[in-house]
C-alpha positions in Angstrom: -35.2 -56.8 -64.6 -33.6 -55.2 -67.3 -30.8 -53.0 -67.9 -32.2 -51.6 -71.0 -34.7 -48.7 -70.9 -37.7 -49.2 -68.8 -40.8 -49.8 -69.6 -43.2 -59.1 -47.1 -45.5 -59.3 -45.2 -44.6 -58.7 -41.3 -43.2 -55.5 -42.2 -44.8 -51.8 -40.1 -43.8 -48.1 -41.2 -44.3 -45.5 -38.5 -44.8 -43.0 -41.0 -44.2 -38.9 -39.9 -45.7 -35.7 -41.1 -49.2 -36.4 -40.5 -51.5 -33.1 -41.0 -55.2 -32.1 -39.7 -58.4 -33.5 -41.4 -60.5 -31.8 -44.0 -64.2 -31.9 -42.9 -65.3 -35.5 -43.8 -66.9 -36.8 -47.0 -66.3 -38.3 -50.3 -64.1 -36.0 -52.1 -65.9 -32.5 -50.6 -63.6 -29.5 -51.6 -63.0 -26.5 -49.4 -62.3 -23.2 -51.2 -61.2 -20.7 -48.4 -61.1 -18.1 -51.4 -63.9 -15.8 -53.4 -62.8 -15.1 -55.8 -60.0 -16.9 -58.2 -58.7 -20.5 -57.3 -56.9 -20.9 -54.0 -55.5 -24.0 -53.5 -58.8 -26.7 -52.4 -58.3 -30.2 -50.1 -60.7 -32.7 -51.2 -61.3 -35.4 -48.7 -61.7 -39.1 -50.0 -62.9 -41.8 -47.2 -61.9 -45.4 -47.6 -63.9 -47.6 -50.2 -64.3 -44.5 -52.3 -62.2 -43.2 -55.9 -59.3 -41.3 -55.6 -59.1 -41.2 -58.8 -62.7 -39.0 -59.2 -61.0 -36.6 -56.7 -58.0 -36.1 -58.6 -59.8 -35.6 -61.6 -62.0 -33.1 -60.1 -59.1 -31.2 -58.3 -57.5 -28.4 -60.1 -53.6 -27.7 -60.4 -52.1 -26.9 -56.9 -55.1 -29.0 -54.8 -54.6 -31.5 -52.7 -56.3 -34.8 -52.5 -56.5 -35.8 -48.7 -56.8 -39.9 -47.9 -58.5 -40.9 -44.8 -57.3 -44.4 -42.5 -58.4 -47.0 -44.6 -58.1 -48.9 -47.7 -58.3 -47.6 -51.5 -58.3 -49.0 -54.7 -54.6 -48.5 -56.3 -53.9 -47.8 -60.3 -54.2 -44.1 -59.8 -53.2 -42.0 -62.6 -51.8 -38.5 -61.8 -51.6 -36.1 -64.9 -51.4 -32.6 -63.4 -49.7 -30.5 -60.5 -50.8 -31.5 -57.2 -50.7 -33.4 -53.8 -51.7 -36.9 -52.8 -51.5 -37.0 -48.9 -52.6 -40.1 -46.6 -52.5 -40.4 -42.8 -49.8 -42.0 -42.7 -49.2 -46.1 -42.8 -52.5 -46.8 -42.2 -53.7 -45.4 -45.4 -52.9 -48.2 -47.6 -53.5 -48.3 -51.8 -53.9 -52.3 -52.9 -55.0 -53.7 -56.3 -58.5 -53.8 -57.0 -61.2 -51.4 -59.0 -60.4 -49.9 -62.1 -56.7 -49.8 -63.4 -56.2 -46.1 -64.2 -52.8 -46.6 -65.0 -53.4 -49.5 -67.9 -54.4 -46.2 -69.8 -51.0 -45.0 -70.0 -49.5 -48.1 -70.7 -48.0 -48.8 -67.0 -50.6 -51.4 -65.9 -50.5 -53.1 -62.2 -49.0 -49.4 -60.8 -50.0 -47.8 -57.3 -50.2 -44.3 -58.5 -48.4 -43.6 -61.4 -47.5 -39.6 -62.4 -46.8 -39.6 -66.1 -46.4 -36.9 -68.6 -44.7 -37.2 -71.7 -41.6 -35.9 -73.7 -40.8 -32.5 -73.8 -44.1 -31.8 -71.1 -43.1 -33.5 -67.9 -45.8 -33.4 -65.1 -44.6 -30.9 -62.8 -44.5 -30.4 -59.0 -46.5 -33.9 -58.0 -45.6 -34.6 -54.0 -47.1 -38.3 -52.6 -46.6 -38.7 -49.2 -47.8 -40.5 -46.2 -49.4 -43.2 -47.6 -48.6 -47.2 -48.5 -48.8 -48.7 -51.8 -48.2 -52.4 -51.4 -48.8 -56.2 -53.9 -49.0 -54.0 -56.9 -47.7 -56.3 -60.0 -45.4 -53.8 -61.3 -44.9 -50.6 -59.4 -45.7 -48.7 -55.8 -45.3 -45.2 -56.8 -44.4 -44.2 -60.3 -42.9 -41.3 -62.4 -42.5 -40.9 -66.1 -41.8 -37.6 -67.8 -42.2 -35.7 -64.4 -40.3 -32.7 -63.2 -39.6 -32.2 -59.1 -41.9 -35.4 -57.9 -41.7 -35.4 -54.4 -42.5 -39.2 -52.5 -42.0 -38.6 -48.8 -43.0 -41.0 -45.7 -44.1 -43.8 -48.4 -44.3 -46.9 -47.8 -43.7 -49.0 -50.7 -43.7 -53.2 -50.3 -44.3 -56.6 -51.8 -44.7 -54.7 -55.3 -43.6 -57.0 -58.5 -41.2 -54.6 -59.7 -40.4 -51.4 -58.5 -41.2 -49.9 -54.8 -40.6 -46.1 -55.8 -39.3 -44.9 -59.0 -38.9 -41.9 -61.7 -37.6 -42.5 -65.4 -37.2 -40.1 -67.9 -37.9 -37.3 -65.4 -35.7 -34.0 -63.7 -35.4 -33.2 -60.1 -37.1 -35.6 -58.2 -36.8 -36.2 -54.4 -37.3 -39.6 -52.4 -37.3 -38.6 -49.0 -38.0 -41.0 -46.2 -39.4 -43.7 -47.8 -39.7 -47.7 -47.1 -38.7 -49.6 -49.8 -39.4 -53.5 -48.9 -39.7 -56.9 -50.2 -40.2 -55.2 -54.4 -39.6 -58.1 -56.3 -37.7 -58.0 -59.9 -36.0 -54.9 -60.0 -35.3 -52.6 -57.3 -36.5 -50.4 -53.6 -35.7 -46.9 -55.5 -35.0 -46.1 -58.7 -33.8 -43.5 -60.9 -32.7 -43.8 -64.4 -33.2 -43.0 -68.7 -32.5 -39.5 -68.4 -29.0 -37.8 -69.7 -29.7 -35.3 -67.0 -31.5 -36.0 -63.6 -30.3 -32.3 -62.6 -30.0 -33.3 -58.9 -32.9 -35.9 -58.1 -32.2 -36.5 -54.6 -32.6 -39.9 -52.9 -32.0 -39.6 -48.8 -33.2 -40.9 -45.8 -35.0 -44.0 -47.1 -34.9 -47.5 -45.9 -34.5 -50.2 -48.4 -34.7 -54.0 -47.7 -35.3 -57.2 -49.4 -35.1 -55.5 -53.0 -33.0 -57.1 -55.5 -31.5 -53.6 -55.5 -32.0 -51.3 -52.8 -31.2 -48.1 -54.9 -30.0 -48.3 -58.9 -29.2 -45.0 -61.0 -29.4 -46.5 -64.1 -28.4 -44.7 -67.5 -28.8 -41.7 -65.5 -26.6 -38.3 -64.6 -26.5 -36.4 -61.6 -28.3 -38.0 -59.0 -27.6 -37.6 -55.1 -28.1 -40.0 -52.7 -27.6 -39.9 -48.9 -27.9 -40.7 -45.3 -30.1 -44.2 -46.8 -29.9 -47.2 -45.5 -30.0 -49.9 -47.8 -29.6 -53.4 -45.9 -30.9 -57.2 -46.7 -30.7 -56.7 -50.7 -29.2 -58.6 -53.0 -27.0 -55.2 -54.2 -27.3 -52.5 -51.9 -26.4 -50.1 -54.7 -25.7 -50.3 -58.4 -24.6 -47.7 -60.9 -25.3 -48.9 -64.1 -24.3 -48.1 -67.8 -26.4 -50.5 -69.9 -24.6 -49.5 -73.4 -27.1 -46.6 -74.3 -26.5 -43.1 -75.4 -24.8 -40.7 -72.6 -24.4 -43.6 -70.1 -24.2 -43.3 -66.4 -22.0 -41.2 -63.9 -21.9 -37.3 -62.1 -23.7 -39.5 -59.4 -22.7 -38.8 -55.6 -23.1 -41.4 -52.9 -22.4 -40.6 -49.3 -23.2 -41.4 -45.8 -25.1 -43.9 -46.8 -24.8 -47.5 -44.7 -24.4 -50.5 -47.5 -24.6 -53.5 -45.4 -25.3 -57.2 -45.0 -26.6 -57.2 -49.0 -26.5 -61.1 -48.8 -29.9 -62.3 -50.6 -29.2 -63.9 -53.7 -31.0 -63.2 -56.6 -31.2 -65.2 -60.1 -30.4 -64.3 -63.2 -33.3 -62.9 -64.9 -34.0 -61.1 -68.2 -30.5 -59.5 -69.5 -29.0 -59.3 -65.8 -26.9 -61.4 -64.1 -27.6 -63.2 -60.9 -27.0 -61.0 -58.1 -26.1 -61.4 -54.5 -23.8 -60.4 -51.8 -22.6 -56.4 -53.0 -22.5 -53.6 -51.3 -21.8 -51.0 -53.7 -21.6 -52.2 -57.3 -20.4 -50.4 -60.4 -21.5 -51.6 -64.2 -20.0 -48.8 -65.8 -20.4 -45.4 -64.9 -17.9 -42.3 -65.0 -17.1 -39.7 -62.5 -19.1 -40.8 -59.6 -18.4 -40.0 -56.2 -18.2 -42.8 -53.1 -17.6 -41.0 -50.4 -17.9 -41.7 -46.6 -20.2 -44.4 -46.7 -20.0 -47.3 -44.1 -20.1 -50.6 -46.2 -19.6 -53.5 -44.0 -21.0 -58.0 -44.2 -21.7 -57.6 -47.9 -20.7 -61.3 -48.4 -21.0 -63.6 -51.7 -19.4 -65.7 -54.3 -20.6 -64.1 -57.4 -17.3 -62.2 -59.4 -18.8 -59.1 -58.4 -19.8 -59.8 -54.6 -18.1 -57.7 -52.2 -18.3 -54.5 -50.5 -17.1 -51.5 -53.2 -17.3 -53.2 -57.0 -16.1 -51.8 -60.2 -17.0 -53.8 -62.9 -17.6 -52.6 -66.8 -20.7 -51.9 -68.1 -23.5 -54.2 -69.6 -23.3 -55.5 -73.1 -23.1 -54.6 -76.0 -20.6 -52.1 -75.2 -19.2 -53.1 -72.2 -17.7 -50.2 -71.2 -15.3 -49.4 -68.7 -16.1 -47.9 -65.2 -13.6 -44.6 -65.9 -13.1 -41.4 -63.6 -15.0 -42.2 -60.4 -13.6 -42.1 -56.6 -13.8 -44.1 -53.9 -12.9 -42.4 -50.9 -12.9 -41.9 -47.2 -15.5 -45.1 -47.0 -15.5 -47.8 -43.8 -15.8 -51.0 -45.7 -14.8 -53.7 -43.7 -16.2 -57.7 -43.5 -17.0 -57.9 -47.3 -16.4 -61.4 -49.3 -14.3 -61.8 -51.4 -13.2 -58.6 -51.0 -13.6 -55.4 -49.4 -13.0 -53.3 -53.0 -12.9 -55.1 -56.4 -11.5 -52.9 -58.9 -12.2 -54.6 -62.3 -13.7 -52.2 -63.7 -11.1 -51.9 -67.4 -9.5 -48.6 -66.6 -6.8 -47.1 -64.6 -8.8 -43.7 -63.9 -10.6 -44.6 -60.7 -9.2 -43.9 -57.1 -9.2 -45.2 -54.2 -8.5 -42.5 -51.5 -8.2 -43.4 -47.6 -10.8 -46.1 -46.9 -10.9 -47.9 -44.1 -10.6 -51.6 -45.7 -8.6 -55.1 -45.0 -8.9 -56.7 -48.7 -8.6 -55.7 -52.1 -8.5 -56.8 -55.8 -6.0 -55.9 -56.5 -4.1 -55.6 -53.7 -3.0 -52.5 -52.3 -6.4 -50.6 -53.1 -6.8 -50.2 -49.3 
């Protein structure tokens, strides 16, 4: 993992939102229209190329995955839909590595556009993507991806993630058991313009869900249990740092793996919420209870300053109305180098300092 600019087995997803068949067939295309392009399904059965069907479909289509299992490192360059049925549609390594074209080798299906032309309007959904070396489902230079009822596990990396991109939405998703870096991600954009994370499930990440040098993201009604952080906001030093972020209703709890030290990052273990940085975020009416450890920054709510080399301070943000009870050391750490945060009316036993509760 690093905080610098990017680039388990046992576990079943009953995943929702399952739609009607297309006739059968290896990528057939029905065109209910005679004249001008109307939106086509093309239906891929197991053991065939998704990837020949996306290339053949035209902007707007959607690409339609039967039960079974596909070949992953799918490379998505143009608006449209990639829709399984459900958990038993499964993407795993193996074919040809699409993705290794656009530099983001040992990806799932990886959306990328570039600077200044971000692929627009891509939705995922219903599907797993699972023992990819990097990434489950990927996004760089995309505007309003949509991943919904994803399954994302045992990937090296990360499960689902966007960077560099506007508008995004996770949407109940599984995030499990991604290795290095973390369930959901969202970061190396000055302005996300309200990519919304909310009703996933993350568990067995190093980080459940980290915004990372990234404005205005929401995040809500997630559940983000059995990491080792359940949430970080992070400001890694660069230009426009982190913060306008709003996290509520979530539950943070029992974020007691440990993780080592790897790349630039610390060793991690044992946070609920955890602040590097960051300025005028919002905590707000979260439950954050059993985050447990005895790293400096273990506990349930965590203000820390930023990365090196700037270190900066964690300035502006509030912590409010929040149930955070059962956290080791503490239940909220405020050492975060300025006197600009508050703490407003949580529900809390311990604090460092005291008196934050």
């Amino acid at each position: 993992m690093r905080w610098t600019t990017a680039g388990s087995a046992g576990v079943v997803a009953v995943l929702a939102g399952l739609a009607p068949f297309a006739s059968a067939g290896q990528a057939m295309a029905q065109d209910g229209s005679a004249s001008g392009h109307r939106p086509r399904t093309h239906v891929v059965r197991p053991g065939h190329s998704i990837q020949a069907a996306v290339d053949r479909a035209r902007p707007g289509d959607t690409v339609r995955l039967l039960r079974g299992t596909y070949d992953g490192g799918v490379l998505v360059k143009k608006r449209l839909t990639i829709r399984g049925a459900g958990d038993k549609t499964v993407l795993r390594p193996g074919g040809k590595d699409h993705c290794a074209a656009v530099q983001w080798a040992g990806t799932g299906i990886c959306v990328v556009g570039r600077a200044g032309h971000p692929v627009k309007g891509v939705t995922i959904k219903n599907l797993t993507v699972r023992k990819f070396a990097k990434n489950g489902v990927f996004g760089h230079f995309t505007d309003r991806l949509t991943v919904e009822h994803v399954l994302a596990a045992n990937n090296g990396e990360y499960g689902i993630s966007e960077f560099n991109s506007t508008r995004g939405r996770f949407a109940h998703d599984w995030a499990v058991d991604n290795g290095d870096e973390a369930g959901f991600y969202v970061g190396d954009i000055a302005n996300a313009h309200g990519t919304v994370v909310t009703g996933n499930r993350a568990t067995g990440n190093a980080i459940g869900l980290l915004v990372r040098h990234a404005r205005n993201v929401k995040a809500w009604d997630n559940s983000l249990i059995g990491n080792c952080v359940g949430v970080a906001l992070v400001d890694d030093s660069q230009k426009g740092g982190q913060g306008n972020t709003k996290l509520w209703k979530n539950n943070v709890s029992k974020n007691n793996r440990t993780c080592a030290a790897h790349e630039e990052v610390p060793p991690l273990g044992g946070t609920g919420v955890l602040f590097f940085g960051g300025d005028h975020n919002v905590v707000d009416k979260n439950v954050v209870k059993g985050n447990r450890g005895k790293l400096p920054y273990s506990g349930g709510i965590v203000l820390f300053r930023g990365t090196p080399p700037l270190n900066r301070p964690a300035h502006h943000n509030l912590v409010q109305f929040n149930v955070v009870r059962g956290n080791a050391p503490f239940d909220l750490v405020d050492n975060s180098g300025s006197k600009t945060n508050r703490f407003r009316r949580n529900l809390c036993s311990t604090s460092n300092p005291a008196g934050l509760c």
